[in-house]
C-alpha positions as CSV (number, residue, x, y, z in Angstrom):
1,X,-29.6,-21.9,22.3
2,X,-25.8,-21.6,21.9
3,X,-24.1,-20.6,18.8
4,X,-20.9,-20.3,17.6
5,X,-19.9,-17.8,15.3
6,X,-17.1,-16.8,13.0
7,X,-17.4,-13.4,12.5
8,X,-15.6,-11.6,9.3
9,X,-15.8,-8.0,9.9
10,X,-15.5,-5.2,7.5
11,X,-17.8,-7.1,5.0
12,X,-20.3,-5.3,2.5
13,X,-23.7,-6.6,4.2
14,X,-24.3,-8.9,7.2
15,X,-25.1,-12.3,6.1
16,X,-24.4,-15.8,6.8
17,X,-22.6,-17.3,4.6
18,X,-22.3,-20.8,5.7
19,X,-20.8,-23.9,8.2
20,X,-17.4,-24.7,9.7
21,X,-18.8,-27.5,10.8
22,X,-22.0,-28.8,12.3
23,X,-21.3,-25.9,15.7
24,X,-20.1,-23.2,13.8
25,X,-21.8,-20.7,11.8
26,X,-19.5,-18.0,9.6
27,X,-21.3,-14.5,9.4
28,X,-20.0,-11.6,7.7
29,X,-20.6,-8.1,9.5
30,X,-20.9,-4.4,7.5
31,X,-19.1,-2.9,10.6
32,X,-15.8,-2.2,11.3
33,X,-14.4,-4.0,14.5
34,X,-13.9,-0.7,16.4
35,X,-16.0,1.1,19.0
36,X,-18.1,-2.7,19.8
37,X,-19.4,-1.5,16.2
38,X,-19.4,-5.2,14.9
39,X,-20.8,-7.0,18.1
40,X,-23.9,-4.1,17.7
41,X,-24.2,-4.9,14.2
42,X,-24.3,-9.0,15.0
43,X,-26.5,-8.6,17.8
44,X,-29.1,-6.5,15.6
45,X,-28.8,-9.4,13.0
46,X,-29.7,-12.2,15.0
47,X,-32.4,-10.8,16.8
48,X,-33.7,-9.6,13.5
49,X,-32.8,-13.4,12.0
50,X,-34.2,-14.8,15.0
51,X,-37.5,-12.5,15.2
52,X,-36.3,-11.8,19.1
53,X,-35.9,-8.5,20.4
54,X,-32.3,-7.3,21.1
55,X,-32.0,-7.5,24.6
56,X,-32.1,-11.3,24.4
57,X,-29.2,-12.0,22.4
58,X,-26.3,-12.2,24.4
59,X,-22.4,-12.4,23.1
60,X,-21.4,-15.2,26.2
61,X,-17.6,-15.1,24.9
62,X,-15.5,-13.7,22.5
63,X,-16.4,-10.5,22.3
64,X,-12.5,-9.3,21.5
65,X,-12.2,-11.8,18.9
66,X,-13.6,-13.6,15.4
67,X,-14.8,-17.1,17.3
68,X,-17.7,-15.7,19.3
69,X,-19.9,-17.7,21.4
70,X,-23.9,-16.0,21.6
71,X,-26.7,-17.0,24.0
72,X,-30.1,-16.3,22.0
C-alpha cells in the first residue's frame, strides 16, 4: 500500500489528524525535523498504527520534505 503523507513536525504527540483529500493523509510528528528525527518518529507510528514491524515501512519519496510518499 502507498500513502501519502503530510507531515507537520515539531508537534506535541504523533497523531493523524485528518484528509487532504481522498490520497492524502496529514500526521503530526513529536520530533523535530533534524537528525532524520521526524522520518524515525513516522516510521515507528505507522508500523505501530499498522501492527507491522518497522522494517516494512518504507519512506519511497520525500524524505527532505512535508509531502512524503511511504510504502507499508
Amino acid at each position: 500500500m502507498l500513502l501519502t503523507i503530510h507531515a507537520t513536525p515539531n508537534a506535541k504527540k504523533t497523531e493523524i489528524t485528518g484528509w487532504l483529500d481522498d490520497n492524502t493523509v496529514k500526521i503530526k510528528i513529536a520530533a523535530p525535523p533534524r537528525d532524520d528525527k521526524a522520518n524515525q518518529e513516522l516510521v515507528r507510528f505507522l508500523a505501530e498504527y499498522y501492527k507491522k514491524p518497522k522494517s516494512s515501512i518504507k519512506i519511497v519519496r520525500g524524505a527532505m520534505t512535508r509531502i512524503k510518499q511511504v510504502e507499508v
